[in-house]
C-alpha positions in Angstrom: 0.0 0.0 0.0 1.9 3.5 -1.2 0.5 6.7 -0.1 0.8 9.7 -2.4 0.6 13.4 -2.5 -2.3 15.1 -1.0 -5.0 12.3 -0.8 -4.6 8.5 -0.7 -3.7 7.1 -3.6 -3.3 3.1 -3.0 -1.8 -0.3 -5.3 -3.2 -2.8 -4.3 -3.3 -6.4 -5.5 -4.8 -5.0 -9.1 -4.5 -1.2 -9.3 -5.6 1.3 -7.2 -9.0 0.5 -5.0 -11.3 1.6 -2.5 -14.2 3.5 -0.9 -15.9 6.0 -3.8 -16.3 9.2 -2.4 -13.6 8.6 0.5 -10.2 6.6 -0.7 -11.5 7.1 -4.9 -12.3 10.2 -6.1 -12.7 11.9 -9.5 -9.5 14.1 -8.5 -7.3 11.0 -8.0 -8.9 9.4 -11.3 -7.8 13.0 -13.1 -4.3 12.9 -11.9 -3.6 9.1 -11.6 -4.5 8.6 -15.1 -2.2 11.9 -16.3 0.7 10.5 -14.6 0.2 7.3 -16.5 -0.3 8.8 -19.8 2.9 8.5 -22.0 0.9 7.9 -25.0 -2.9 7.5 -26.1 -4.7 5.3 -23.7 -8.1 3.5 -24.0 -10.5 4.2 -21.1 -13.1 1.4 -20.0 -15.8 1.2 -16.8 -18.0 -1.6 -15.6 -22.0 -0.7 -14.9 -21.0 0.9 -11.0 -23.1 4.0 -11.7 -19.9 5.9 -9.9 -17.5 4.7 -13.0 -19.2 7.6 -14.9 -18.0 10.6 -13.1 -14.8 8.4 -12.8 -14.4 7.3 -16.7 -14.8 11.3 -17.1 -12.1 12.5 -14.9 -9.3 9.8 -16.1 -10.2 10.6 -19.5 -9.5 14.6 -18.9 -6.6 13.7 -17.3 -5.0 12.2 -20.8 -6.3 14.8 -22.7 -4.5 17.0 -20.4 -1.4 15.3 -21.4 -1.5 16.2 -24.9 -2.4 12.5 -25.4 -5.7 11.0 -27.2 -7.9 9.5 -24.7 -10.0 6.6 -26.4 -13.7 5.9 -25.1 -14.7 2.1 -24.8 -17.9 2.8 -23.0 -19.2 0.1 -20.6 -16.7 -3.1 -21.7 -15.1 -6.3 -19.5 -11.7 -5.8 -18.0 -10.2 -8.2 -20.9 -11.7 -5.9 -23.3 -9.6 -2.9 -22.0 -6.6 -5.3 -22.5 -7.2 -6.2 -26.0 -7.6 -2.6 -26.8 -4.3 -1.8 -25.5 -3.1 -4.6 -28.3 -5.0 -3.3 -31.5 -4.5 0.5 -30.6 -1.9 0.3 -29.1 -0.9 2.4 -26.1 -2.3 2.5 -22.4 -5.6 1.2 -21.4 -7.1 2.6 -17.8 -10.4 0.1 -16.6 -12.8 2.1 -13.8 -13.6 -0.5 -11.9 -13.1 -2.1 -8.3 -13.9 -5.4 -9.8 -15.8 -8.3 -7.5 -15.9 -5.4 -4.4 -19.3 -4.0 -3.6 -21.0 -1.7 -5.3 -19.8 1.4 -3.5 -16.7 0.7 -4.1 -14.7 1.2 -7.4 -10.8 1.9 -8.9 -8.7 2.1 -11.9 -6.8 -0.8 -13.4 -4.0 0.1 -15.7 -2.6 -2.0 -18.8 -0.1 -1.9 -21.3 0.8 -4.8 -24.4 -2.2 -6.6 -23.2 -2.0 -6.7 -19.5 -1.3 -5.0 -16.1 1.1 -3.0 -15.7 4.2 -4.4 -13.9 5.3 -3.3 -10.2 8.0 -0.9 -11.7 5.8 0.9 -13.5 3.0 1.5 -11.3 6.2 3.1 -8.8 6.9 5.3 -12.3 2.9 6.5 -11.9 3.2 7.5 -8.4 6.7 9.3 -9.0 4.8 11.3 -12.0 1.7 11.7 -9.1 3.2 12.8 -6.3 5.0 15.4 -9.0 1.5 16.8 -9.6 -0.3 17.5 -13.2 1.2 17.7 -16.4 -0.4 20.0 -18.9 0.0 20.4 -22.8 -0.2 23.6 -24.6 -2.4 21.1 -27.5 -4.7 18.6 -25.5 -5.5 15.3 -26.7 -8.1 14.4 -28.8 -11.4 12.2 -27.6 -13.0 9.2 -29.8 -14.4 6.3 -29.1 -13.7 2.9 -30.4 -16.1 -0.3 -31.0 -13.8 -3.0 -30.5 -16.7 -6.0 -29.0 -17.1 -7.6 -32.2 -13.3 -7.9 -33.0 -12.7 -9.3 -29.5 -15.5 -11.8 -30.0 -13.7 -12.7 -32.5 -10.7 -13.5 -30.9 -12.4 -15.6 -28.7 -14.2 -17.5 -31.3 -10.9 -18.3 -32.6 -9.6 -20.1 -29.2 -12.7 -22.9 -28.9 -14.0 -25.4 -31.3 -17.0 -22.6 -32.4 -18.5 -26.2 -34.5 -18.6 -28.5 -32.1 -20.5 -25.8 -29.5 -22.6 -24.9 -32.8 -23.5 -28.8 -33.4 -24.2 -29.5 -29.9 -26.9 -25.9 -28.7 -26.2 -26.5 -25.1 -28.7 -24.4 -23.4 -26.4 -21.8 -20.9 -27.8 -19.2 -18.1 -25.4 -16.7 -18.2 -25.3 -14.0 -15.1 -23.3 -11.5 -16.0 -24.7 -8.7 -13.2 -21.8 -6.3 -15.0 -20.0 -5.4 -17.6 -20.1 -8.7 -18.9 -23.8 -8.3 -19.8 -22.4 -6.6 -23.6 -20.1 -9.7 -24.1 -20.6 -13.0 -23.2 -24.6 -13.4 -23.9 -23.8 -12.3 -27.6 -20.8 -14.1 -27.5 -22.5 -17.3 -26.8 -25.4 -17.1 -29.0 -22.8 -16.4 -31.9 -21.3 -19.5 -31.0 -24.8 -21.6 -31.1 -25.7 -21.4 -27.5 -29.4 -21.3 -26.6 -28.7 -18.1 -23.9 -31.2 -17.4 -21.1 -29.9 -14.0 -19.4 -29.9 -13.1 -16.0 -28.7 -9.6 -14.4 -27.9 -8.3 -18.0 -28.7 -4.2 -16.9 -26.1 -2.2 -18.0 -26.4 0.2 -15.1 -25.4 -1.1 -11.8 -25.9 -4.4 -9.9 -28.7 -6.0 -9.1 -26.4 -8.7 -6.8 -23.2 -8.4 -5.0 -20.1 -8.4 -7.2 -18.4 -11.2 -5.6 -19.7 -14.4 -7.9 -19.7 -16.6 -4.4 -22.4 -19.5 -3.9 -24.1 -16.5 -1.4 -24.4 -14.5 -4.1 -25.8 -17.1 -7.0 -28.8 -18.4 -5.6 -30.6 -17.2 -8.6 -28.3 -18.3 -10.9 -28.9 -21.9 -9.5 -32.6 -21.7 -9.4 -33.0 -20.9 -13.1 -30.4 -23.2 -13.7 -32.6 -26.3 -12.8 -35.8 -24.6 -13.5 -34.7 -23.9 -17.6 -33.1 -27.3 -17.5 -30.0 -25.7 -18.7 -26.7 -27.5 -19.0 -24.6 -25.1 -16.9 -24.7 -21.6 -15.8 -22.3 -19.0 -16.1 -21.4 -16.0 -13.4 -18.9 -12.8 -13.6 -17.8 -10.4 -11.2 -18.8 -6.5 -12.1 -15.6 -6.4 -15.1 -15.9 -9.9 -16.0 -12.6 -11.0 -15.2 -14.0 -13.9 -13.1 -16.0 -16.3 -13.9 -17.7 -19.2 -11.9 -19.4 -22.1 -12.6 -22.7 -23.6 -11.9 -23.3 -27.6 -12.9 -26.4 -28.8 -14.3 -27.6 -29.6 -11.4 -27.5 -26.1 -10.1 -24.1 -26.4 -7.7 -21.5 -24.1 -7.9 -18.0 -26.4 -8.4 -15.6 -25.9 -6.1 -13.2 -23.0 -6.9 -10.4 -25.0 -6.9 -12.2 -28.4 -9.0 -13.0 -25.6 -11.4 -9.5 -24.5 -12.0 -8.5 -27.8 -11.7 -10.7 -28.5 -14.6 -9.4 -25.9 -17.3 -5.2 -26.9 -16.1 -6.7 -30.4 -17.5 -8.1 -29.3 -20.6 -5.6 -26.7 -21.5 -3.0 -29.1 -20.9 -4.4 -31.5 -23.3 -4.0 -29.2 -26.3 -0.4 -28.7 -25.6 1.8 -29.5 -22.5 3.6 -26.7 -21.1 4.0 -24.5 -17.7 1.3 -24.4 -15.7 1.5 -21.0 -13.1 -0.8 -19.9 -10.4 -0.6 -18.4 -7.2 0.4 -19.2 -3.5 -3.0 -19.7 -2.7 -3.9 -22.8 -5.0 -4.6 -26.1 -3.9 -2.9 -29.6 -4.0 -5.6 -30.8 -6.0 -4.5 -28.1 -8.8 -0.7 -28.8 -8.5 -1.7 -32.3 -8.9 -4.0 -32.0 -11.8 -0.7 -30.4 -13.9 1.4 -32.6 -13.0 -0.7 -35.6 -13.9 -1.4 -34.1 -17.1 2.2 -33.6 -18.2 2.6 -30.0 -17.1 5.1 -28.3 -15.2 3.5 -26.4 -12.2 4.8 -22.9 -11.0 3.5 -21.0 -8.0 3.7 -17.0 -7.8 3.2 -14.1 -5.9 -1.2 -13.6 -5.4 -2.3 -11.3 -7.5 -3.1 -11.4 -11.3 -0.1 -8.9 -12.3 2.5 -11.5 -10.9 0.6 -15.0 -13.1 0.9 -12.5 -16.4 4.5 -11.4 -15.8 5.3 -15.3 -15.2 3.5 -16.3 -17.9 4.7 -13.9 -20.6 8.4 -14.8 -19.1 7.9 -18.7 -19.3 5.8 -18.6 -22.1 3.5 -21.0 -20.1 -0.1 -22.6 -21.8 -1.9 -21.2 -19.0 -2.1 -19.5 -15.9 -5.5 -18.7 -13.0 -6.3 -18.4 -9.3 -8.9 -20.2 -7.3 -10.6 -17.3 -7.4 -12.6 -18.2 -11.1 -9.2 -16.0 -13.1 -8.1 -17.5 -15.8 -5.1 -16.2 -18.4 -5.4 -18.0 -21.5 -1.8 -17.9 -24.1 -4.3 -17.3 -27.0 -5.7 -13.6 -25.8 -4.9 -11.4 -23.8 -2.8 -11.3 -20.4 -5.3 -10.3 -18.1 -7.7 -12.7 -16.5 -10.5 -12.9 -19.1 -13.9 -14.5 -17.2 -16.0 -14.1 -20.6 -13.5 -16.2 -22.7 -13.5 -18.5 -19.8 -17.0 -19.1 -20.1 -16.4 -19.8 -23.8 -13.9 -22.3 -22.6 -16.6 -23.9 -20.3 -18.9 -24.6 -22.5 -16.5 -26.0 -25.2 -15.5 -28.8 -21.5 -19.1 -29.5 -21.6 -19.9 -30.0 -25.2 -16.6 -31.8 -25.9 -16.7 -34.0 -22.6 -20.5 -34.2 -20.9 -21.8 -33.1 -17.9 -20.2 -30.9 -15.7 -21.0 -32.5 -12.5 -19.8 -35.8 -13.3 -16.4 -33.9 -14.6 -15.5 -32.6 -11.5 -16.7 -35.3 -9.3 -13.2 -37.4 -10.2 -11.8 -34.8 -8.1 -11.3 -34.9 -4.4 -11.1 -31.9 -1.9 -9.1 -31.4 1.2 -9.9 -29.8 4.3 -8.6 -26.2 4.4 -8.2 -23.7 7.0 -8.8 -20.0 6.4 -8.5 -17.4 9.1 -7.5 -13.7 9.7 -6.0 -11.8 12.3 -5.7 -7.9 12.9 -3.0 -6.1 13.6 -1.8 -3.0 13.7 1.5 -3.1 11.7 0.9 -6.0 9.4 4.2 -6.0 7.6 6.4 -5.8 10.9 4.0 -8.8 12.3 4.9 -10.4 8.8 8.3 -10.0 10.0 8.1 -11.7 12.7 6.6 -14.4 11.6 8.6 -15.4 8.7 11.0 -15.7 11.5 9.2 -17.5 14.4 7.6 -20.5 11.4 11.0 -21.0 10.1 11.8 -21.9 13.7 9.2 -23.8 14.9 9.4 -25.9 11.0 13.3 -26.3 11.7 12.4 -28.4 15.1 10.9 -30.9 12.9 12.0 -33.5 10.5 10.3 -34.3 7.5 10.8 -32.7 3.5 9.6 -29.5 3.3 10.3 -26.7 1.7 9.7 -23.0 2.5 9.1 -20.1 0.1 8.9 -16.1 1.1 8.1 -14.2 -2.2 4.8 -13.6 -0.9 4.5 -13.9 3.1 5.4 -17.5 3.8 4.8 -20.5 2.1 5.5 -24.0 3.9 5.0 -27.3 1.8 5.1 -30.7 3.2 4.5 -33.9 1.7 1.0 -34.0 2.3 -0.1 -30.3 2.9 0.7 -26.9 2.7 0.3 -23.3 5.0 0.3 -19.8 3.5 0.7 -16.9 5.6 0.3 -13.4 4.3 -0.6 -10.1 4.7 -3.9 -8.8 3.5 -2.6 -5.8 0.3 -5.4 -3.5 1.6 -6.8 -4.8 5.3 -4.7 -4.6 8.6 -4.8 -8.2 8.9 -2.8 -11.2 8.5 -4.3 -14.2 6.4 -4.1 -18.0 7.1 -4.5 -20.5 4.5 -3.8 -24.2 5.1 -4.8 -27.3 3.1 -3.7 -31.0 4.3 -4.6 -34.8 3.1 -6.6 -34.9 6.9 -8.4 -32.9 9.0 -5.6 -34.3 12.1 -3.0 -32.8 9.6 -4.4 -30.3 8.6 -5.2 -29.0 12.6 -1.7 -29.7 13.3 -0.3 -27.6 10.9 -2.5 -24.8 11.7 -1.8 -25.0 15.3 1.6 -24.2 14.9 1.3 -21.8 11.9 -1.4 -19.9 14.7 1.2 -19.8 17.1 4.0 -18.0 15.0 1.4 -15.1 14.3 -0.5 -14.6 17.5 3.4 -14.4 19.2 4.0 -12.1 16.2 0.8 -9.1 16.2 
């Protein structure tokens, strides 16, 4: 978290993010998106009704810089991306992505995805040095790239096979996914039934959870559909729901997709800290070579542009595909969904070959989160060094511990004052012994 200038001005996980009216503002959208505008840059929002003030601001702030700022109009997160591939220069998204409604944020991209770590320090240099204005402002146009992108993503699934078969898909987009994916899919032979299409703000919470898709499920069994499909408000997550209505496990999801994209070609496989044994598995079974990184999906892009890996995701329904862009990309996920069903049958009884562990997930507050993380990088390297047994222990990104048949992930929260605790064993008696001592290292640590 980086403080800047005269207000708060935050990097997060993915961009800046917060609070509209209190941590985002249309000042910091202004002068956030004129520090980052060394060339023309493409300006997207999802349907938060607070991304139009927003959208306005960051697009005044290019022109300020004697750059072209380039209207999308309500479009996905991915869409932003691909824009940034076609046109060429910058691309700033208004969004605060699977948050609640009142919040909202900006996501930057260059070359098809987010910008790297360096860079965003390069924005907040050029912030904190305040506005930059050109004698000749930039010029404002807008650009209709949906139908291009669609094509795009036509081109990465077997459009013939999902054309033969019709399957029947409920689709709730509640975002800016509602001017993608249900057009996307009925191009592609789908027989769509939408739900939460609006274009103006939500009519659920963001977050595409099994809390928040009761409706999805419902229609699911009541139109007899063959799956259902979910976003987050930019559409860079998706999340399943079988034919039966039940949402798949996060991590049986992503499980699902390493398979499948490892069956066209074998490659790396990379995804975060967070992921499961189940998902490490899965790659390695299928001939792939799994890498963890960093959370976050700026760290799974940089990785997989620098290994030139087949695919990259998070448990948390993101998906980077190598044939579009490197962002996660929920509507060409759905695509990629419903090619798994019409290629392999019902979804239910894919995932049901897999089986989950317990897992542990807690928090804890304190006050100085990145001293506490300190502290405990130091106290669970102790208390693991009194043991024998083969494990191995990784700090990019708090502390990783794997063992043979689990693994503990410690980390601070990149926007709460709290410390996270993520632990998945082969047993529950594993499992709880692991967390034990993994609780013990942070509550001597806060």
């Amino acid at each position: 978290m980086h403080f800047l200038g005269i207000g708060k001005m935050m990097f997060g996980t993915s961009g800046i993010r917060g609070i509209y009216g209190k941590e985002i503002k249309p000042e910091l959208a202004l002068r956030a998106a004129n520090a980052f505008a060394e060339s023309d840059v493409s300006i997207g929002r999802d349907t938060r009704e607070s991304g139009v003030p927003l959208a306005f601001a960051a697009m005044s702030g290019v022109l300020s810089s004697g750059h072209d700022g380039i209207g999308l109009g309500i479009v996905p997160t991915p869409l932003v991306a691909f824009a940034t591939m076609k046109l060429g220069g910058g691309g700033i998204m208004v969004t605060a992505s699977h948050n609640p409604a009142e919040y909202n944020g900006l996501k930057f991209m260059r070359k098809g995805r987010e910008i790297s770590r360096a860079e965003e320090k390069r924005v907040m240099e050029r912030y904190q040095k305040g506005m930059e204005y050109c004698a000749e402002p930039g010029n404002r146009r807008n650009e209709e790239i949906i139908p291009e992108y669609i094509e795009l993503v036509k081109k990465n699934v077997d459009a013939k096979l999902i054309g033969k078969k019709k399957p029947k898909v409920v689709v709730d987009c509640n975002g800016a996914g509602a001017v993608v994916t249900p057009y996307l899919l009925r191009e592609l032979g789908c027989r769509v039934v939408s739900l939460n299409c609006e274009a103006r703000g939500f009519n659920r919470p963001s977050e595409p959870n099994k809390e928040n898709l009761s409706w999805l499920s419902s229609a699911v069994r009541a139109c007899g559909a063959d799956l259902g499909i979910a976003h987050d408000g930019d559409a860079d997550r998706c999340a399943i729901v079988d034919e039966r209505g039940e949402l798949l496990n996060a991590d049986v999801q992503l499980a699902l997709m390493v398979e499948e994209e490892l069956a066209q070609k074998k490659g790396k496989i990379i995804s975060s800290v967070e992921s499961s044994l189940i998902v490490k598995e899965t790659a390695e079974r299928a001939g792939g070579e799994f890498v963890l990184t960093p959370v976050g999906s700026v760290h799974v892009s940089e990785e997989m542009e620098k290994s030139r890996a087949v695919f990259g995701g998070e448990p948390a329904g993101e998906y980077v595909f190598r044939g579009g862009v490197l962002v996660p990309d929920g509507v060409m996920a759905a695509a990629k969904y419903v090619e798994l069903f019409c290629s392999k049958g019902k979804l239910s009884a894919l995932a049901s070959k897999f089986k989950t562990n317990p897992m542990a997930r807690e928090k804890f507050k304190t006050a100085d989160r990145i001293k506490a993380m300190e502290r405990i990088i130091e106290e669970m390297g102790t208390l693991w060094k009194l043991e024998d047994g083969n494990w191995k222990i990784e700090t990019g990104d708090g502390i990783r511990i794997d063992g043979e048949e689990y693994w503990v992930l410690v980390r601070p929260s990149g926007t709460e004052s709290i410390i996270r605790l993520t632990a998945e064993a082969k047993t529950k008696e594993l499992l709880e012994k692991v967390c034990s001592k993994a609780r013990k290292a942070i509550t001597e640590s806060i």
